[in-house]
C-alpha positions as CSV (number, residue, x, y, z in Angstrom):
1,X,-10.9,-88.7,160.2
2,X,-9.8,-89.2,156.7
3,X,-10.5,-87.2,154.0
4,X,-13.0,-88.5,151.4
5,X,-13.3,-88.6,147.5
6,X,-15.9,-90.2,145.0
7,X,-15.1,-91.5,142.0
8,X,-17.5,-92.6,139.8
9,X,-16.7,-95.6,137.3
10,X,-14.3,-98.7,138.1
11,X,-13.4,-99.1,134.7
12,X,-9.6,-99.0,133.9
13,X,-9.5,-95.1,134.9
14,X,-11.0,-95.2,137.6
15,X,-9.6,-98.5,139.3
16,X,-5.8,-96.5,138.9
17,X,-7.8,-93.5,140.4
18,X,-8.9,-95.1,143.6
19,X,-5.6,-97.3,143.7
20,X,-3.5,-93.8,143.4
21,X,-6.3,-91.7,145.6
22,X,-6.0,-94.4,148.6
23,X,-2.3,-94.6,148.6
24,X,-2.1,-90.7,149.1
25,X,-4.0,-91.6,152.8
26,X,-7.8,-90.4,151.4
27,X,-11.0,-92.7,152.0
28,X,-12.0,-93.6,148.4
29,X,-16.1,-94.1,147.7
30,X,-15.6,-96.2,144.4
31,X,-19.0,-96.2,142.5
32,X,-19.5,-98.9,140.0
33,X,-23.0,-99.7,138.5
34,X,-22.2,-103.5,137.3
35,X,-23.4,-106.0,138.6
36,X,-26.6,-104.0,138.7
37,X,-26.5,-102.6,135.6
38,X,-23.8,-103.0,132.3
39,X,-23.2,-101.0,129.2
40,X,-23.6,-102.4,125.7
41,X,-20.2,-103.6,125.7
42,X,-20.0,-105.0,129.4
43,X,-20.3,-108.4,129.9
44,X,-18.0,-109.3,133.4
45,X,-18.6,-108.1,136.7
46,X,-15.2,-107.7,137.3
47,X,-13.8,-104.1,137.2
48,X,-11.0,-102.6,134.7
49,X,-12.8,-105.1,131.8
50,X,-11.3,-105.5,128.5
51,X,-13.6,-104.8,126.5
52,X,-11.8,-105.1,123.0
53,X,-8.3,-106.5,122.3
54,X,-6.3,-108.1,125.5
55,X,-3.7,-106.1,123.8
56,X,-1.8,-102.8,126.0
57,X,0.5,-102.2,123.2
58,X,4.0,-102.2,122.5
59,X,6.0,-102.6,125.9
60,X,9.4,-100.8,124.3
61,X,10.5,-97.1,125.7
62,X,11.3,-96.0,122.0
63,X,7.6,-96.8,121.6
64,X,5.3,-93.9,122.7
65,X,2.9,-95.9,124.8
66,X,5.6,-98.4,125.9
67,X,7.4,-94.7,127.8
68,X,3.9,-94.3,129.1
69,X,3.9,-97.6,130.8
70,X,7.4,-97.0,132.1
71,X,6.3,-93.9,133.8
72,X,3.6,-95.4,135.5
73,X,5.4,-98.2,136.7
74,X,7.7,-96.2,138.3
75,X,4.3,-94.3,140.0
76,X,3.1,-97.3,141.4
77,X,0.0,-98.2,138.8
78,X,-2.0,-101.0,139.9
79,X,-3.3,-101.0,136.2
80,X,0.7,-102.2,135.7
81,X,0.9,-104.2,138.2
82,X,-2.2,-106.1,137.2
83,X,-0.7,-106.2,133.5
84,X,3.1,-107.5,134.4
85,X,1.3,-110.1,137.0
86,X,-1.4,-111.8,133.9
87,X,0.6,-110.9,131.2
88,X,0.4,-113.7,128.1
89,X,3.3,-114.7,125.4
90,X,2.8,-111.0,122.6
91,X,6.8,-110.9,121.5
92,X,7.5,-107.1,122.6
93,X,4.1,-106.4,123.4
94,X,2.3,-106.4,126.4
95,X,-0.5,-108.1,126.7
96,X,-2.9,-110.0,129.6
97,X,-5.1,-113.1,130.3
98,X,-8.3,-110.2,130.1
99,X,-10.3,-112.5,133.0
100,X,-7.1,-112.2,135.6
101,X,-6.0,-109.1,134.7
102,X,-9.4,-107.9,135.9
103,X,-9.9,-110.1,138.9
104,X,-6.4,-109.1,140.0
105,X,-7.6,-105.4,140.1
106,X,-11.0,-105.9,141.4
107,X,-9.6,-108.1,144.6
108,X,-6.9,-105.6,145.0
109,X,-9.5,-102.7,145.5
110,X,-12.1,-104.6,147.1
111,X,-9.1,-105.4,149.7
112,X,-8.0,-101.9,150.0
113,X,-9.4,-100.8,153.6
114,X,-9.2,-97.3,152.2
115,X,-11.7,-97.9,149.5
116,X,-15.7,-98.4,150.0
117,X,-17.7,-99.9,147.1
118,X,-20.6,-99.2,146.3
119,X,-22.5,-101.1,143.6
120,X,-25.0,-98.2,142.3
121,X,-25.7,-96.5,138.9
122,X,-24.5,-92.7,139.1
123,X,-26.9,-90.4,137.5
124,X,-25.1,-87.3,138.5
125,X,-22.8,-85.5,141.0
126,X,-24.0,-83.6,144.0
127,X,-22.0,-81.3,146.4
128,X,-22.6,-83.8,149.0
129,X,-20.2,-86.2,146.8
130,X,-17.4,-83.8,147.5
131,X,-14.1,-84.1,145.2
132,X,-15.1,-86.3,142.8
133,X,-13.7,-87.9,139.8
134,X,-15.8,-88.4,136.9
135,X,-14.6,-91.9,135.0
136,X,-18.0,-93.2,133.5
137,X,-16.0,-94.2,129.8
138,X,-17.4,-93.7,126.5
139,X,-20.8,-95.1,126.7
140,X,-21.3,-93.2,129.6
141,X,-24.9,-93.4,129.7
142,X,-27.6,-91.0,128.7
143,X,-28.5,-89.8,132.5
144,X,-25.2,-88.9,133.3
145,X,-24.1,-87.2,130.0
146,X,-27.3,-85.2,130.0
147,X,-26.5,-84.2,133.8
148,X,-23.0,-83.3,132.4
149,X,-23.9,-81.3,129.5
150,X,-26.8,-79.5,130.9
151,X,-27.1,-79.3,134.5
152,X,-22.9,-79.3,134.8
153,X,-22.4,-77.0,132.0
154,X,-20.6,-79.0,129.7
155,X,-22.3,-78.5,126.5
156,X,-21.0,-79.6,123.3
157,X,-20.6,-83.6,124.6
158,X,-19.6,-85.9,121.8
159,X,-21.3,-88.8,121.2
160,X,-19.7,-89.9,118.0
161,X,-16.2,-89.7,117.7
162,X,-15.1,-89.5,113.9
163,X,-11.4,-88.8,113.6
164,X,-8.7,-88.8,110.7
165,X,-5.6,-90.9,110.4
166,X,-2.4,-88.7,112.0
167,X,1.0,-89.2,110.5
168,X,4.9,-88.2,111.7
169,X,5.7,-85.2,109.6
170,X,9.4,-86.5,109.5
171,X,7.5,-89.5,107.6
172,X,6.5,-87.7,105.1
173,X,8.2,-87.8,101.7
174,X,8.9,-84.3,100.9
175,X,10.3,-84.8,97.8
176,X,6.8,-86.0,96.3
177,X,4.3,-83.5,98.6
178,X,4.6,-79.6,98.8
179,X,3.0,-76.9,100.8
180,X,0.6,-74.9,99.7
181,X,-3.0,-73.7,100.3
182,X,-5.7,-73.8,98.2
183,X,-5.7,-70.8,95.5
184,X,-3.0,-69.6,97.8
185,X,-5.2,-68.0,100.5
186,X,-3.3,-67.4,103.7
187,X,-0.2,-69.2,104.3
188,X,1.2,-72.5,102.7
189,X,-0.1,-74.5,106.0
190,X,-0.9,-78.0,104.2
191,X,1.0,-80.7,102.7
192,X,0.0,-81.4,99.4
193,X,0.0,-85.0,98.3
194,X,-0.6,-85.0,94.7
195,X,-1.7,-88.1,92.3
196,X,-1.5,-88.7,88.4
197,X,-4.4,-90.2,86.8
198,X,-3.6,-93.8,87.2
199,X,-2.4,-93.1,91.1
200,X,-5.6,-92.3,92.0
201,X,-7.5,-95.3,89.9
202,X,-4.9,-97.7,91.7
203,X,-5.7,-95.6,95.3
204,X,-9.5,-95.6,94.2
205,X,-9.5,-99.3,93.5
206,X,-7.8,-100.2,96.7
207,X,-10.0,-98.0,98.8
208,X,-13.2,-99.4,97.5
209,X,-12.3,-102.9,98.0
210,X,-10.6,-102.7,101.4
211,X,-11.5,-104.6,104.6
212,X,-13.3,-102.6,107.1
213,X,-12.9,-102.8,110.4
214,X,-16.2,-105.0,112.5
215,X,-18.6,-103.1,114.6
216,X,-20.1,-103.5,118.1
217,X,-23.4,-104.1,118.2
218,X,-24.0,-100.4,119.5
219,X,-21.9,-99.1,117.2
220,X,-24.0,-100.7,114.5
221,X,-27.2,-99.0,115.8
222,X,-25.8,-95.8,115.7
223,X,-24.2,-95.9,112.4
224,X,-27.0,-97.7,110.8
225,X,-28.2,-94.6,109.0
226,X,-25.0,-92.8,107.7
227,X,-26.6,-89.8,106.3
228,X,-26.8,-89.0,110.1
229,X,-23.5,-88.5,109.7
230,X,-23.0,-87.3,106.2
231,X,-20.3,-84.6,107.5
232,X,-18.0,-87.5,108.7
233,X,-18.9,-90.2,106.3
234,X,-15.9,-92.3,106.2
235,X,-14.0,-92.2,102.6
236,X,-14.3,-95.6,101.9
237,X,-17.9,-95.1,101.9
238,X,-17.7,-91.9,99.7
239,X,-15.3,-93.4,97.7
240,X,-17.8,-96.2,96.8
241,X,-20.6,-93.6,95.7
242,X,-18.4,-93.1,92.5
243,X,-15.1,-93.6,90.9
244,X,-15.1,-89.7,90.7
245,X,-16.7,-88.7,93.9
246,X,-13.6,-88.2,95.8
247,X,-12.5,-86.2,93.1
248,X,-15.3,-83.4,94.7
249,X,-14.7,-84.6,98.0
250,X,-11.1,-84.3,100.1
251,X,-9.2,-85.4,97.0
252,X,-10.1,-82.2,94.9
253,X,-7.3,-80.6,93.4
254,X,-9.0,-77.3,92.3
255,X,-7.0,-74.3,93.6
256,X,-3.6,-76.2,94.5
257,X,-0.9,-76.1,92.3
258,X,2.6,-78.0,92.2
259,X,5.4,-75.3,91.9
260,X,7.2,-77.7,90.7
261,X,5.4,-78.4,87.5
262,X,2.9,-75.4,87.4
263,X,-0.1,-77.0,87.5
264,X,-2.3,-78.8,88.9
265,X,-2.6,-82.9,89.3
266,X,-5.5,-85.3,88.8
267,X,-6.1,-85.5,93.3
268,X,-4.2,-83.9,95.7
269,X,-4.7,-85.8,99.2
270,X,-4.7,-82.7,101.9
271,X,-2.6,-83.1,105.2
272,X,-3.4,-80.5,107.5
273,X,-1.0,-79.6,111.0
274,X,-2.4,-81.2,114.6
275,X,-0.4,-79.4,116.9
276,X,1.6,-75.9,116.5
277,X,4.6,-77.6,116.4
278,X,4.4,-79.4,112.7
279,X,5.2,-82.1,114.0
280,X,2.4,-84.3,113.4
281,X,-0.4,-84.2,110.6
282,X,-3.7,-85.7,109.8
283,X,-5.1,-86.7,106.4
284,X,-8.2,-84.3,105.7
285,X,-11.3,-86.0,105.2
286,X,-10.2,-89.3,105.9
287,X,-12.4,-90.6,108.5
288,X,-12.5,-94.2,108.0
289,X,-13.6,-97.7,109.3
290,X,-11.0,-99.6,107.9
291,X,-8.6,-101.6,110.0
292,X,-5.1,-100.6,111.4
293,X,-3.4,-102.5,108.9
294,X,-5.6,-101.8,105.4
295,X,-5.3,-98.0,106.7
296,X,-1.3,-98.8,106.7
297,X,-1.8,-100.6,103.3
298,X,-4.1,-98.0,101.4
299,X,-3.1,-94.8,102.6
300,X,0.4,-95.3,101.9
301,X,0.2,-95.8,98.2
302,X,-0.8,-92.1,98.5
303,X,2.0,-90.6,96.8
304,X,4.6,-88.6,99.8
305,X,3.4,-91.8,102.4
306,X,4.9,-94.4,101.6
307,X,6.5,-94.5,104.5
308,X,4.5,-92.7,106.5
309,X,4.4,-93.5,110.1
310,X,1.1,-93.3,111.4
311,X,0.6,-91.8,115.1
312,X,-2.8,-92.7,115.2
313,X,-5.1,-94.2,112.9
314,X,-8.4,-93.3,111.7
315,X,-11.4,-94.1,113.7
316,X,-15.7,-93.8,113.5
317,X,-17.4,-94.9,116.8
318,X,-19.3,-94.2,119.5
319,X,-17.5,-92.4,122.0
320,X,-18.8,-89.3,124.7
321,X,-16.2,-87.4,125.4
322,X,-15.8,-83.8,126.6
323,X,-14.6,-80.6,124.7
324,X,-11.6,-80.5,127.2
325,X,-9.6,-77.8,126.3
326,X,-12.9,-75.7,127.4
327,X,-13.6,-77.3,130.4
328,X,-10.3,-78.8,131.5
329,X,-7.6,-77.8,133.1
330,X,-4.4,-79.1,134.7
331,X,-4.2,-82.6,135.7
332,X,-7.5,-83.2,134.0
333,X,-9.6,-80.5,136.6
334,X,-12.4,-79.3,135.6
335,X,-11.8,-75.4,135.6
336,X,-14.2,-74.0,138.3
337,X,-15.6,-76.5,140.5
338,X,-14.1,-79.6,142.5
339,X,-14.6,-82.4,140.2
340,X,-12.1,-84.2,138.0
341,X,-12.9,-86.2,135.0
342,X,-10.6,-89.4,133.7
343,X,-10.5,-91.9,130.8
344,X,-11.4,-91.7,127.1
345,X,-14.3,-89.3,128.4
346,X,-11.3,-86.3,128.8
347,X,-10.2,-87.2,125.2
348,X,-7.5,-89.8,125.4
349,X,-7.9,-93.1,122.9
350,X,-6.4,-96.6,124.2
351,X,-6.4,-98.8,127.3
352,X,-3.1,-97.2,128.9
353,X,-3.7,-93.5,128.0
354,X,-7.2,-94.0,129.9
355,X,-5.4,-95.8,133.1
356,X,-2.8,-92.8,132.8
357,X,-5.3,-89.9,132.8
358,X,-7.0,-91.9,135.8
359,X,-3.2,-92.0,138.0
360,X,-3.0,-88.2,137.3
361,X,-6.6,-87.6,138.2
362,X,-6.8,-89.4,141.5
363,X,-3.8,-88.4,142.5
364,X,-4.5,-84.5,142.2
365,X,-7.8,-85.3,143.4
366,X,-6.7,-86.6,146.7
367,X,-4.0,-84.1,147.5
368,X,-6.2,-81.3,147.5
369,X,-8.5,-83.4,149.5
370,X,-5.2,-83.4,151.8
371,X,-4.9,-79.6,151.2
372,X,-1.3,-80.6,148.9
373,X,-0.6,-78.1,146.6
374,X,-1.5,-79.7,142.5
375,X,1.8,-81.2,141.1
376,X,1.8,-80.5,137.6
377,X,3.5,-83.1,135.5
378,X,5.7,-81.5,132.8
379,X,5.5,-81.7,128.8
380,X,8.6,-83.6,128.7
381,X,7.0,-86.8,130.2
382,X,4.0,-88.4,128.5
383,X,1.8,-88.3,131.7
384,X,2.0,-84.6,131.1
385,X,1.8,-84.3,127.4
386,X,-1.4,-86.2,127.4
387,X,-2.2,-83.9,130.1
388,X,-1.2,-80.8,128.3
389,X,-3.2,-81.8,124.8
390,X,-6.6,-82.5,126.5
391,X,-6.3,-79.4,128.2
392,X,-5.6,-77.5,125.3
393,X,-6.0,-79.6,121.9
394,X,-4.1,-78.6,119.0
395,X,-5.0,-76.9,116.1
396,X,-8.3,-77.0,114.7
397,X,-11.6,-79.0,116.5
398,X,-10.0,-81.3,119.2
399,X,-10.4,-84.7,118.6
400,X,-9.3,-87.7,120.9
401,X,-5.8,-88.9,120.5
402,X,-3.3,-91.8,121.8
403,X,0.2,-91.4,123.6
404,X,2.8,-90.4,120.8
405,X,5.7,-88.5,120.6
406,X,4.2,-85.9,118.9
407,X,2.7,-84.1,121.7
408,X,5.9,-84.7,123.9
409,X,8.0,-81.5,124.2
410,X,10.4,-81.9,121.4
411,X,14.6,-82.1,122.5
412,X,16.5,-78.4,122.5
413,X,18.9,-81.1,120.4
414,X,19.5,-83.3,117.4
415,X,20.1,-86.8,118.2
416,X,22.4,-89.2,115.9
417,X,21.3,-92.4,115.4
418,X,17.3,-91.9,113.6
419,X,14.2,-92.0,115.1
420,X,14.7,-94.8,117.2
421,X,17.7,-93.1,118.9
422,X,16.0,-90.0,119.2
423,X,12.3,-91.6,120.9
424,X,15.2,-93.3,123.7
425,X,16.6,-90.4,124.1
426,X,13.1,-88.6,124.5
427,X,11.8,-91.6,127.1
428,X,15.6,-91.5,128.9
429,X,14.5,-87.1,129.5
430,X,11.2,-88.3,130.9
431,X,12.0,-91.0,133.2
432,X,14.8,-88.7,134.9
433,X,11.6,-86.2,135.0
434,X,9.5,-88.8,136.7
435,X,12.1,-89.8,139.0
436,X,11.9,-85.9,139.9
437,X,8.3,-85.9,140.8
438,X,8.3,-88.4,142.8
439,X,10.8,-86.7,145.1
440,X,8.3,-83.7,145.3
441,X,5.2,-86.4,145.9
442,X,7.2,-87.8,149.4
């Protein structure tokens, strides 16, 4: 007799669980709530549903997320496969009739003789589910997160996720920002960004007027009474109380001095490390509903980002996800008991990142079902950076974040040729890594 494994959620995490779990020789007991019962922002009965943009993102390996999709390709995703089958005209993006790309998935599992469906709500997770993987998403509902938080022991879910635009340090203009903390306590961690006078009426101006981004209906509930949320009011909003407001706010330049011109400037915009490495930063205070690209046009006329390359952009929504790096451990295990958790619950952001933390997860899942030893995907492929940042964040609260470079083990080497030449060079490393795995999977 087979081994079995639950997982619980058929969204696009846990349809590439089950897909990877059966393939490993495990019975899969899929559990999926719709048709019976749909989330705020479910609508199909299909499973992996777009909810949001048909959009998977750039399909290019000197593209972060483009190296992720490599990797799973070669791993045999059926989120992929779905994807390359429906995909639509995007230029070097990938993206996918939403309606086919989900019936492709859902017929493929419903076909699998390995996997058993079973239309029900979850409202928790009992020894008699065995290995389990958790993949309920971000509007995981109220039942389940309470079971999670206080019967399971994961206190401290989030159910709002307010998070600050990241940047490439290499994209910062050095030449115009300067470390330094304020009134020089401890060491010179930030990058300073500082503003004249009529750089900040200009930035002020432009932040006041810019388009925000629209909201889900939910979303709209919960953010209807922002004093809720006054510790992660997004700027724009802040910025609109007053012309001088940021001034008090993240844009204060008390205590920070150029020493370059021994003094201090009218604002200093505040970038503060995410990971031990330096090599990415995010803007302090600057949660934000704006869209992608007025967060591209407004932030870079701070002074030092003009050309800043953003890793991940600011966002302000509803979103339940764990405080991993607590709770989680390799291959997104939870750290003392048999259960595994996947999607934007373990703190990845974006379609792909979701499917990939759902691969990793069913596939650990089933080979200790098997009585396999874990295979631990390294730093040097994305699969495992993800991996590695949700199990222990960066610096600072964690906060959710997207496939980038970033949190990819940087080369022991300089590469000629610019940032494109170095991100191939990066995805060329972790496809021969990939390659390597799946010798030791066989």
């Amino acid at each position: 007799m087979k081994p079995t494994i639950t997982i619980i959620g058929a969204g696009l995490a846990g349809a590439e669980a089950a897909w990877q779990a059966q393939k490993c020789g495990v019975h899969v007991r899929l559990v999926e709530m719709k048709p019976k019962k749909y989330t705020p922002a479910h609508h199909a009965e299909g499973f992996a549903e777009l909810v949001c943009s048909n959009s998977l993102r750039s399909d290019s390996t000197a593209n972060a997320v483009g190296l992720l999709k490599a990797e799973m390709r070669r791993l045999g995703s059926l989120v992929m496969e779905a994807a390359d089958a429906t995909r639509v005209p995007a230029g070097s993006a990938l993206a996918v009739d939403r309606e086919k790309f989900s019936a492709y998935i859902t017929e493929k599992l419903r076909a699998c003789e390995n996997i058993e469906i079973i239309e029900a709500e979850a409202e928790s997770v009992s020894e008699s589910d065995g290995i389990t993987v958790v993949a309920t998403g971000p509007l995981t509902s109220d039942t389940m997160a309470n079971f999670l938080q206080n019967d399971l022991g994961l206190g401290g879910l989030h159910f709002f996720d307010a998070a600050a635009p990241i940047v490439d340090a290499q994209s910062i203009n050095m030449d115009t920002a300067f470390f330094a903390s304020r009134y020089d306590k401890g060491d010179a961690d930030y990058i300073n960004c500082p503003m004249n006078a009529e750089q900040y009426e200009a930035f002020w101006q432009a932040l006041i007027s810019a388009e925000e981004a629209p909201l889900h209906d939910f979303d709209r509930e919960e953010q209807k009474n922002l004093k809720v949320f006054e510790g992660c009011m997004p700027v724009e909003v802040m910025a609109r109380r007053g012309r001088d407001t940021l001034l008090f706010g993240p844009l204060k330049p008390v205590g920070l001095v150029d020493p370059r011109v021994g003094k201090a400037s009218h604002a200093v915009v505040q970038l503060r490390k995410e990971n031990v490495e330096g090599t990415m930063y995010n803007l302090v205070g600057f949660q934000t509903h704006l869209t992608f690209p007025e967060q591209r046009r407004v932030f870079r006329m701070i002074p030092g980002l003009e050309n800043a390359e953003f890793l991940r952009y600011g966002v302000m929504h509803r979103n339940t996800y764990l405080n991993s790096p607590e709770h989680l451990g390799e291959n997104y295990r939870l750290k003392n008991k048999p259960i595994w958790f996947a999607g934007q619950m373990t703190g990845v952001e974006g379609y792909v990142e979701s499917a990939g933390s759902g691969l990793l997860a069913g596939l650990d899942a089933a080979r200790a079902a098997l009585g396999k030893e874990s295979v631990v995907f390294p730093r040097t492929t994305m699969l495992g950076a993800m991996s590695y940042y949700v199990a222990n964040g960066g610096v600072g609260a964690f906060t959710p974040m997207n496939a980038n470079f970033g949190i990819v083990e940087p080369l022991p080497y300089r590469v000629k040729g610019g940032k494109a030449a170095k991100n191939e060079e990066l995805s060329r490393r972790a496809l021969s890594e990939i390659d390597l795995i799946l010798e030791k999977l066989e």
